[in-house]
C-alpha positions, -999 to 999 in steps of 0.1 A, spaced: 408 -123 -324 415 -87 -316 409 -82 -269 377 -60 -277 361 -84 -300 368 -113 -274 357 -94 -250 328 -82 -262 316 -119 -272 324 -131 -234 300 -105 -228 271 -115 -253 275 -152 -240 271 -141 -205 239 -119 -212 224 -149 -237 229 -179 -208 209 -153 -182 186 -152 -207 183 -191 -213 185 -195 -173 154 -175 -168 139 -194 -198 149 -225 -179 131 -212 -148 100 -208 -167 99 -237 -184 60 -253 -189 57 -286 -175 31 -301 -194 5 -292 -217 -34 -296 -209 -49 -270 -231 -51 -249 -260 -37 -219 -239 -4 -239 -224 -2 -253 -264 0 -213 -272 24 -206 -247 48 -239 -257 47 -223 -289 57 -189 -280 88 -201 -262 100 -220 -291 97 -190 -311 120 -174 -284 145 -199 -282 148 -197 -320 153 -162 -317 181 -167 -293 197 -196 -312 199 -171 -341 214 -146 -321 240 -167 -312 248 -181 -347 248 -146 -361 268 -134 -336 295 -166 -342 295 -157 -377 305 -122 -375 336 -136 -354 342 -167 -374 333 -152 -413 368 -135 -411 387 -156 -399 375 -183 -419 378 -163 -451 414 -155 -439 420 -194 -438 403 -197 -474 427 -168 -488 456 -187 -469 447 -217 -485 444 -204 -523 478 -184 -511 499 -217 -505 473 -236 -532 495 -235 -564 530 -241 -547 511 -271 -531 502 -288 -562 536 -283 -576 550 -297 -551 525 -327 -556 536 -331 -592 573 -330 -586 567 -353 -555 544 -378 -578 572 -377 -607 600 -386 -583 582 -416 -564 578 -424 -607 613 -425 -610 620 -443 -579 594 -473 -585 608 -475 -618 639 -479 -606 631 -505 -579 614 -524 -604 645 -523 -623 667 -537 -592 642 -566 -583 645 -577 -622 682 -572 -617 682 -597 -583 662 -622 -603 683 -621 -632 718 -624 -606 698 -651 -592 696 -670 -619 737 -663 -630 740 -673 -595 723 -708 -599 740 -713 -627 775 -706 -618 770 -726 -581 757 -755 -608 791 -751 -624 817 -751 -590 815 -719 -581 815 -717 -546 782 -695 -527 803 -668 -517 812 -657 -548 787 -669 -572 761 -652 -550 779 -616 -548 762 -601 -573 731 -608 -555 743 -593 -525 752 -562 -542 717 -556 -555 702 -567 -523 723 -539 -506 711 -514 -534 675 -524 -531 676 -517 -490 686 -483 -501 649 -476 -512 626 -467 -487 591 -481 -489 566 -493 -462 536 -514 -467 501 -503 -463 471 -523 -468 443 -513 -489 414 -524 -504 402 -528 -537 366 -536 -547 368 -568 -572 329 -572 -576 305 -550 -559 277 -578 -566 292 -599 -544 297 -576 -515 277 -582 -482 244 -560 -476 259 -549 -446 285 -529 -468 268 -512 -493 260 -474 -483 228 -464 -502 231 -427 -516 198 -412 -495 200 -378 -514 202 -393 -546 173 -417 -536 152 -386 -518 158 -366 -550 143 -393 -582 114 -403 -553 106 -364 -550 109 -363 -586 83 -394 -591 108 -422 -603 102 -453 -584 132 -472 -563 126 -504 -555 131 -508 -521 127 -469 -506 98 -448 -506 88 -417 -496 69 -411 -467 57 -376 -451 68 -374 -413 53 -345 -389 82 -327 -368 74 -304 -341 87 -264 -352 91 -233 -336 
């Protein structure tokens, strides 16, 4: 953000929280008639306007910036996903081949049982296995835990996330969903 613009801005925000201060000093206490209802209205149309002067004001500091990021993004977007796809392949090829050494140490394993069966001593029937072992430790992995849904019937209530929109949308549209319903709730507006 260029010194002016900052500036400037420091400015608006000082002239906008006078403004809400002497709001706050005239703030209506309660309402007993028709005229103080009138007047509660009227300052909610003002502190509307002044909420929109302060989000247009934050937009015309944060719309370049954040179309800056979004070029920024697109810039670094297709060197990104290659990288994704060369980074997939590899952990491929890697997998495979850890796969391939833990069939390996099974298989030298079994030689090894076989061999000790025969008179071989455990030192040296059991090499082989030691050799993979020492290859396998060579690839790095680490263990996360994650879940995986096996039957969403069975899942507690307390786990299922209704989609509201979804539901809000077929009510408005006059389909009925058992257990939701429409109903029309009053808010208060400037």
């Amino acid at each position: 953000m260029s010194k002016e613009v900052e500036v400037d801005a420091i400015k608006e925000v000082r002239v906008i929280e006078s403004e809400i201060d002497e709001m706050a000093l005239d703030i209506i206490s309660e309402i007993n008639s028709l005229d103080d209802l009138v007047r509660a209205q009227g300052e909610l149309k003002k502190y509307g306007l002044v909420r929109k002067r302060i989000k247009d004001r934050k937009e015309t500091i944060t719309k370049p910036f954040n179309l800056a990021m979004k070029n920024l993004r697109e810039l670094f977007r297709p060197a990104e996903e290659q990288l994704d796809v060369l980074d997939r392949h590899t952990k491929d090829l890697i997998s495979s081949y850890d796969r391939y050494l833990q069939q390996e140490k099974a298989e030298q394993e079994r030689l090894a049982e076989e061999e000790i069966a025969k008179g071989k001593s455990l030192k040296i029937a059991t090499a082989p296995v030691a050799k993979v072992n020492q290859q396998m430790e060579a690839v790095k992995k680490r263990k996360i835990k994650r879940i995986v849904i096996t039957d969403e019937s069975k899942l507690p209530r307390e786990y299922l996330i209704p989609d509201e929109l979804k539901i809000k949308t077929a009510l408005l549209s006059g389909q009925k969903v058992d257990g939701a319903e429409l109903v029309i709730e009053e808010i208060i507006v400037r």
